[in-house]
N, C-alpha and C positions, 0 to 999 in steps of 0.2 A: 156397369158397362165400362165405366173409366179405368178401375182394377182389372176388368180381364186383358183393356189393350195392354194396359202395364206390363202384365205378366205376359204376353206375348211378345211386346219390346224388348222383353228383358230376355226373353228365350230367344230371338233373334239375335241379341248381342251375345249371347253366351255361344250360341254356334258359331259365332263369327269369330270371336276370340279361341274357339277349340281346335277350329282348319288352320292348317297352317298357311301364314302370309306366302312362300313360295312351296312350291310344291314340283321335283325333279323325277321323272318316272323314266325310267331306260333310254339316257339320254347319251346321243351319240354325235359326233360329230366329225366329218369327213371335208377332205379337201383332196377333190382328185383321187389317186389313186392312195393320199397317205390319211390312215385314220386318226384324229386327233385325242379323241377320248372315247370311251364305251360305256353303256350301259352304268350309268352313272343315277343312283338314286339317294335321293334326300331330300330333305322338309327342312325349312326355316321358319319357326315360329314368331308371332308378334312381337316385337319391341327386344331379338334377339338379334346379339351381334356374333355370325359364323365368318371366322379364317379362314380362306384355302391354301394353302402352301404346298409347293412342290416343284422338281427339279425344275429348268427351264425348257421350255419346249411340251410341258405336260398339258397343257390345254386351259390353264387359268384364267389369260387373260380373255380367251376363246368364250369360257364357260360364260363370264361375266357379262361379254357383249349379247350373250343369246340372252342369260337374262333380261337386260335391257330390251331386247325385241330389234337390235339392230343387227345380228347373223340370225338365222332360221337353222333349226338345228333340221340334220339330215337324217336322224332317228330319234323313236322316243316324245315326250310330251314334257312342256314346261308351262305351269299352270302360275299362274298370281290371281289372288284373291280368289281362287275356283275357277277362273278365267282361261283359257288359251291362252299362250303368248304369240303374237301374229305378226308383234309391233312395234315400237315405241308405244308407251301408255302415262298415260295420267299419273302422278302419285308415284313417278320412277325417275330419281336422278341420281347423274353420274359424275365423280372426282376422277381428272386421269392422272396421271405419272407425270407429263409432261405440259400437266396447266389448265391447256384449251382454251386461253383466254383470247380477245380478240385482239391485237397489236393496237389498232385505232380506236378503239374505247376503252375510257377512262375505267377507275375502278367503280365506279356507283352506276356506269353503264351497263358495265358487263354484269354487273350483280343483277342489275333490271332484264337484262335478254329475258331470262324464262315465262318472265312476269307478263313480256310486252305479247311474248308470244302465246302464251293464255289469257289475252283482252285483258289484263286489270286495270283498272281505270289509272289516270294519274296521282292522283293524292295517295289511294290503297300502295300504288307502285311506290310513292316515295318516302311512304312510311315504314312499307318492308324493309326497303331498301337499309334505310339507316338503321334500323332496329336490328339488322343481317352483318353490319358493316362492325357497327359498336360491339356485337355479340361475340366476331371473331378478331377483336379487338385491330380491327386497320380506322377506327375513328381519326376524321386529319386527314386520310390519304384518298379521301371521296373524289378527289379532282385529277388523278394521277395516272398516269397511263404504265401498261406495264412491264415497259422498258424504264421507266423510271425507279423503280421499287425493286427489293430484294429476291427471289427466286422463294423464301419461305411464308412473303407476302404475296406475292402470285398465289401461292396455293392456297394461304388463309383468304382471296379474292374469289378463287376458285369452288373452296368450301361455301363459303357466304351464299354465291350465287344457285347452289345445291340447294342451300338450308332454304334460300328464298321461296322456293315451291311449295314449301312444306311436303316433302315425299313422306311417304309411306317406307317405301324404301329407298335405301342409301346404297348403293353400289360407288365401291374405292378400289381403284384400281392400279398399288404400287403409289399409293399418293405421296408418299414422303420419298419416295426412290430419286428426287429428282436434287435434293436439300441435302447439303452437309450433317453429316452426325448431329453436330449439336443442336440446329435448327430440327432435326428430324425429332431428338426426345422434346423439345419446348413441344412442338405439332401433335403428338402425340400425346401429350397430356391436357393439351386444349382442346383437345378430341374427346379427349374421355369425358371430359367437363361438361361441353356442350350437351355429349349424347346424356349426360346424367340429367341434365335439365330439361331433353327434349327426345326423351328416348324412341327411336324407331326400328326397326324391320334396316338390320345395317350387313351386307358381304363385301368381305376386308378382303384382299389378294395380296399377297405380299411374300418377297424371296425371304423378309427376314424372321426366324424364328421366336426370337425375344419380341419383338411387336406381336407376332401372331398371338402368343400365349399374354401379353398385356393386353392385347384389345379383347378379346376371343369370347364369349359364352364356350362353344366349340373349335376345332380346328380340323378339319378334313385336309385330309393328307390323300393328296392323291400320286400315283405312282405307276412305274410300266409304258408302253410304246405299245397300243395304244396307252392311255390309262385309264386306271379305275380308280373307286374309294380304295384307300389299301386301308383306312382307319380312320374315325372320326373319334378324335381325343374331348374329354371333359374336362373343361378350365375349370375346377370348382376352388377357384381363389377368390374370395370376398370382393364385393364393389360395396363402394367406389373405392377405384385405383389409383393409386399415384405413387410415390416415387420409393418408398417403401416396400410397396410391391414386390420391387426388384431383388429386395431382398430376404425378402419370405425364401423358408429351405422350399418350401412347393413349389414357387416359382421357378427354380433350379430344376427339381425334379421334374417337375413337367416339360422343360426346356431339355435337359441331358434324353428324355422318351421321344420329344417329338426328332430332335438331330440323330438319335442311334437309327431312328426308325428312318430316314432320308438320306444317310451319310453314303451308303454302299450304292444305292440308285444315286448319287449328284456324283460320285466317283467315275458311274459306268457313264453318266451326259457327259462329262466332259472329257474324255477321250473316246467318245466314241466315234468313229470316221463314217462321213455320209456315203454311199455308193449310187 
């Protein structure tokens, strides 16, 4: 009896690991009369990290929040874990561009929000807490509020407070866009590290194409008014990653495919006049 529930557990977990963790069926997305994106389909598998890159204005950061479950798409189905998306969900958080931190809480507060807001007790809370703090190396600055601290510390606060939930998936939305160059490669490569330690279900958004192809399993390229997949490219550059990476010839290569393939569309966005 104890062998067969085995082999049923284990057939359980093997289908769970085969469906993919997101799953995008003819997804559309409308605002008024202007269509943001169409008929948009793809799968994100477990403990895979996909890029989206594409001109501005193509529906990214759009796409991102529907995942989340905080826009409702207006076509189409967006499934997690075989689920509908309806909502905000369990096991889903998000880094923005621009921080999101709260002004009036310190840094060990803001890492708690998530926690507080899924009942964890005090002690669980402030053990995450530290353990989230020292991981993305702000140990020290537990007390600090974040007008105090650096713009590329906000966002390692920002990260922490993500990791805190332990999601399933990681939605990044232009995280580093907000940070000076040099700050943007250190975040970057403390990204990679992290994820290698604690890998999950991650969708990267990002204008920049060298990030896209460092962080990337994948990279979907989306393209057009509305837009669509125009191609979903294979990073098959070895993990783990770091600073070498950059210069592997494949790295290049795959960097000069994904720019030829976006150059002529980020030419027509930017001159092109609204009517």
């Amino acid at each position: 009896m104890r062998a067969a529930t085995e082999t049923k557990s284990e057939r359980i977990s093997a289908s769970a690991e085969a469906q993919p963790r997101i799953r995008i069926s003819r997804a559309g997305m409308r605002y008024d009369a202007a269509q943001v994106f169409r008929d948009i389909d793809l799968d994100i598998g477990n403990r895979e990290v996909v890029a989206i890159i594409g001109p501005s204005g193509c529906g990214k950061t759009t796409l991102l929040r529907c995942i989340d479950g905080l826009l409702p798409l207006t076509s189409g189905e967006l499934r997690l874990e075989g689920e509908p998306v309806r909502g905000p969900r369990e096991g889903v958080a998000m880094v923005f561009q621009h921080f999101g931190l709260f002004p009036w809480k310190t840094v060990a507060q803001n890492v708690a929000y998530g926690l507080k807001l899924a009942g964890r007790g005090a002690d669980a809370i402030a053990a995450k807490v530290a353990e989230c703090i020292e991981l993305v190396g702000l140990a020290g600055f537990e007390h600090y509020y974040p007008w105090q601290i650096s713009g590329g510390m906000q966002q390692r606060c920002g990260l922490a407070r993500a990791l805190a939930v332990e999601p399933r998936v990681l939605l990044m939305d232009e995280p580093f866009g907000a940070v000076d160059a040099q700050t943007r490669e250190i975040l970057q490569f403390e990204l990679l590290k992290i994820w290698e330690m604690r890998p999950t279900t991650m969708v990267f958004v990002t204008h920049s194409i060298e990030e896209a192809v460092l962080m990337g399993d994948r990279i979907v390229v989306l393209k057009g008014r509305p837009s669509t997949v125009h191609e979903v490219v294979e990073v098959d550059l070895p993990r783990p990653r770091e600073r070498r990476t950059l210069t592997l010839p494949r790295f290049a290569q795959l960097r000069e495919h994904v720019w030829s393939t976006l150059m002529a569309e980020a030419l027509r966005a930017e001159y092109e006049v609204r009517k």
